[in-house]
C-alpha positions in Angstrom: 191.2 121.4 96.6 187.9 119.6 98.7 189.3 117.6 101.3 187.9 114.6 101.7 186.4 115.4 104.9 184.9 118.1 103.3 183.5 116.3 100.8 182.1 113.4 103.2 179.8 116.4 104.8 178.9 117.9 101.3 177.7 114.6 100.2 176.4 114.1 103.7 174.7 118.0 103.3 173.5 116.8 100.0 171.7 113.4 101.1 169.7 115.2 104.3 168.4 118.0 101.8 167.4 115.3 99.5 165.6 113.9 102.6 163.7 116.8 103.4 162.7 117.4 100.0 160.8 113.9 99.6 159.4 114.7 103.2 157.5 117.7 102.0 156.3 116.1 98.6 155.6 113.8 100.5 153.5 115.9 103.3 152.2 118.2 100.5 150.7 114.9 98.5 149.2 113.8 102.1 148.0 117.5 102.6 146.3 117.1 98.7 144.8 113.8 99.4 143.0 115.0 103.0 141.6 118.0 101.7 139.8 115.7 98.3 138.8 113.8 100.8 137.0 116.0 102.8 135.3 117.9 100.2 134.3 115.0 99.4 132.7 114.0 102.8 131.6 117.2 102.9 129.5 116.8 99.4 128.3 113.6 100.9 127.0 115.1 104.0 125.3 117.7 102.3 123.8 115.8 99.7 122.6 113.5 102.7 121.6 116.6 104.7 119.6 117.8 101.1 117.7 114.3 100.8 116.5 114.1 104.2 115.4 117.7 104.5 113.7 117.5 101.0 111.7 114.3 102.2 114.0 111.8 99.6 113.9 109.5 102.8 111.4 107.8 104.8 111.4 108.0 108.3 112.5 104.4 109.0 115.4 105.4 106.3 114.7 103.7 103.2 115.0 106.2 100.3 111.9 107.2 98.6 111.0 106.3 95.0 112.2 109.7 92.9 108.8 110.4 92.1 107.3 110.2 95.2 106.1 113.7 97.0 105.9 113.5 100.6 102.8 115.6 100.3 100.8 112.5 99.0 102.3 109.7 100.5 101.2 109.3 104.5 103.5 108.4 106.4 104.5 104.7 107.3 104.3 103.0 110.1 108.1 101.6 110.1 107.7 98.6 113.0 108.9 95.6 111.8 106.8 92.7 111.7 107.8 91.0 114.7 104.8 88.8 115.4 101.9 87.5 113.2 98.8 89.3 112.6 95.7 88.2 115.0 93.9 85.0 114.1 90.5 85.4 112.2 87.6 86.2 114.7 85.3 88.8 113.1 81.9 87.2 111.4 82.9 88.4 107.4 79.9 88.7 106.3 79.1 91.4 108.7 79.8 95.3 109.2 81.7 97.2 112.1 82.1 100.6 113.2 85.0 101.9 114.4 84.5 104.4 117.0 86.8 106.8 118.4 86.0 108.7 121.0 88.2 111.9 120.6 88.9 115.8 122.6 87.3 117.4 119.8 84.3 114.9 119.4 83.4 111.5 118.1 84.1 109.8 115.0 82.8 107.3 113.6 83.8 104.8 110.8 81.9 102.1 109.2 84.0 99.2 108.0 83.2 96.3 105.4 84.7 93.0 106.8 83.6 91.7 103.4 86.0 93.4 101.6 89.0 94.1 104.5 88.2 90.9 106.6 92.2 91.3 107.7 92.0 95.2 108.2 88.9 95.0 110.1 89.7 91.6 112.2 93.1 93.4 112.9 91.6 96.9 114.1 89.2 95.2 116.4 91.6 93.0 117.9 93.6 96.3 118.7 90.8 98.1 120.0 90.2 95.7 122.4 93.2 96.0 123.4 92.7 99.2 124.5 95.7 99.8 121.8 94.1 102.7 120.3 93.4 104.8 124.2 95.4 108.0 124.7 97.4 107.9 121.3 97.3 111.3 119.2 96.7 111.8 115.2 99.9 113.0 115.0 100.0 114.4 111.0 97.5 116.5 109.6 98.2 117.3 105.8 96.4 120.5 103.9 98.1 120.2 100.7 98.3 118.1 97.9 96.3 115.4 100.0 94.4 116.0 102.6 94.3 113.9 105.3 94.3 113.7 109.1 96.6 110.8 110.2 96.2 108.6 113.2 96.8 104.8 115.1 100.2 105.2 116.3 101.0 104.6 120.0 104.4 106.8 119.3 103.3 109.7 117.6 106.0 110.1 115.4 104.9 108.0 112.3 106.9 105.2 113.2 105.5 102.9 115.3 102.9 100.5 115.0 101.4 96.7 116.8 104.4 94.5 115.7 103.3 92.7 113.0 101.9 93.5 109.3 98.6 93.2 107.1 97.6 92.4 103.7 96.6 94.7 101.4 93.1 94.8 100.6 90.4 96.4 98.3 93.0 98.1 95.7 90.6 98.2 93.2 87.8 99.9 95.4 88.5 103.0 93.3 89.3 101.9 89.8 92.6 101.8 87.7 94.9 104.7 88.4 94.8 106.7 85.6 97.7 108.3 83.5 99.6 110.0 86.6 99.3 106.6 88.4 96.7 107.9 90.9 93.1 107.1 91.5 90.5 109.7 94.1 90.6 108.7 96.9 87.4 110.6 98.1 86.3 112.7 101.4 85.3 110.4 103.9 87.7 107.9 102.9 88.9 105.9 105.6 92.6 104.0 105.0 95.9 102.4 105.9 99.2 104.1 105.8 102.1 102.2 105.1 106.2 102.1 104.2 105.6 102.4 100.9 105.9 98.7 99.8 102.9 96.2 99.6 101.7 94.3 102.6 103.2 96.7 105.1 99.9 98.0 106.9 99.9 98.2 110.8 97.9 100.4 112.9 98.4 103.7 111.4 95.6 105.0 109.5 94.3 108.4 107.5 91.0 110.2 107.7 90.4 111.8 104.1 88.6 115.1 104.7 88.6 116.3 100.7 89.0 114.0 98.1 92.9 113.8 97.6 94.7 111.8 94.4 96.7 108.9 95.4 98.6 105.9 94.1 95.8 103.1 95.3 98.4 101.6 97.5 96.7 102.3 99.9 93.8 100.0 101.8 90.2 101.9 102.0 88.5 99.9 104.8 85.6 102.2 105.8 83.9 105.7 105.7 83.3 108.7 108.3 79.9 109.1 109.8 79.0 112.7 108.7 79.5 114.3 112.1 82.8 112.5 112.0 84.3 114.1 108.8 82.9 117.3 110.5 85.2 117.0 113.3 88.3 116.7 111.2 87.7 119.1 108.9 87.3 121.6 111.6 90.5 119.9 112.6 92.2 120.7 109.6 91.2 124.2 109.2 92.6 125.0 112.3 95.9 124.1 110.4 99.1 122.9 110.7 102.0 123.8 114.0 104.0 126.1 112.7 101.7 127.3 109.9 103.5 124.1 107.3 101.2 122.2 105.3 101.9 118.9 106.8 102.9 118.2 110.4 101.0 118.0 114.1 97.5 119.4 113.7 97.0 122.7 115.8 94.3 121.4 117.2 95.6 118.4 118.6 93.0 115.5 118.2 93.8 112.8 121.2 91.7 109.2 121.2 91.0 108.7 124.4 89.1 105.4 123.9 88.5 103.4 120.1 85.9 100.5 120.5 85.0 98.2 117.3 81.1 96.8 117.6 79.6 94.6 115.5 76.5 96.8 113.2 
């Protein structure tokens, strides 16, 4: 016969295993729920990991459009606009030439204030400035487009004067055709931007072979023929690190951009 002292510690005996028996479901369900969650923050990461190596992000990181390669879309100057653009103080009626005076020789652009007055105004009030002086073209790109990228005091694609411009002379080229791209042809001068309308700063792309893309973009001039020379020796010196788009081997540094009145 169970004493009742025995049975006091049987029932006692009995509670405590019950005890630890809810402990390790419950441990084991914890144990369950940490590893789902970091698979999960693991597939996260790596999908984030997969989109920014793959280009799905811009580099002031706003995701890109699905269809958008980064082979045809320069890169944007991401500054935002902190100031307005410069008053209006270029006669628009006239041309300009944009001149920058470079390590691997001069190029020259001629610019239409007719049909940019805000891209031309805005360049000139930059160039004398001095903002253009000792900056590099920091993207050369041999593939899919190809242009030689420059205007940007970082270096990087991201920076830019502080404030935005209009777009201007969209139509310069016709209506994009069925793949939503019009020719943008060699010796095109025009603006970069973050992918969205009005975002133009001072970044700008020198077309060295007539490249397809979506006319976004502002053509504000042409390359004098010795010019487009230059950067196509430029580009087939190729890209660091033998990529198709990147720093230009032959780094092109502007040691001094005037704008003069033609």
């Amino acid at each position: 016969m169970v004493s009742s002292d025995q049975r006091r510690r049987q029932l006692a005996r009995e509670k405590f295993e019950r005890q630890q028996q809810r402990r390790a479901t419950a441990q084991r369900k914890t144990r369950q729920r940490t590893a789902v969650i970091a698979a999960v923050v693991a597939v996260v990461v790596a999908a984030g990991a997969t989109a920014f190596a793959t280009g799905a992000f811009k580099s002031d990181g706003t995701k890109k459009s699905a269809d958008a390669a980064p082979s045809a879309t320069p890169s944007p100057s991401a500054t935002k606009p902190a100031a307005p653009e410069p008053a209006m103080a270029i006669d628009k009626s006239a041309k300009y030439t944009f001149t920058l005076k470079t390590n691997q020789g001069d190029i020259a652009l001629a610019m239409d204030a007719k049909k940019t007055p805000h891209t031309v105004n805005s360049f000139k009030s930059l160039a004398d400035k001095g903002f253009f002086n000792k900056t590099k073209c920091h993207r050369l790109t041999t593939s899919g487009i190809y242009v030689l990228q420059c205007g940007d005091p970082k270096g990087d694609g991201t920076g830019g004067p502080g404030y935005t411009i209009p777009d201007e002379n969209l139509t310069a080229y016709g209506k994009a055709g069925s793949d939503g791209t019009v020719t943008y042809p060699a010796g095109t001068v025009a603006m970069a931007n973050t992918g969205q309308a009005h975002t133009g700063g001072s970044q700008f792309f020198l077309v060295f072979k007539d490249s397809k893309l979506p006319p976004t973009y502002t053509p504000f001039g042409t390359i004098d023929a010795a010019g487009l020379k230059t950067v196509k020796d430029v580009a087939a010196a190729g890209v660091t690190g033998g990529a198709a788009d990147g720093a230009p081997k032959k780094a092109v540094t502007i040691s001094k951009a005037t704008v003069s009145k033609s």
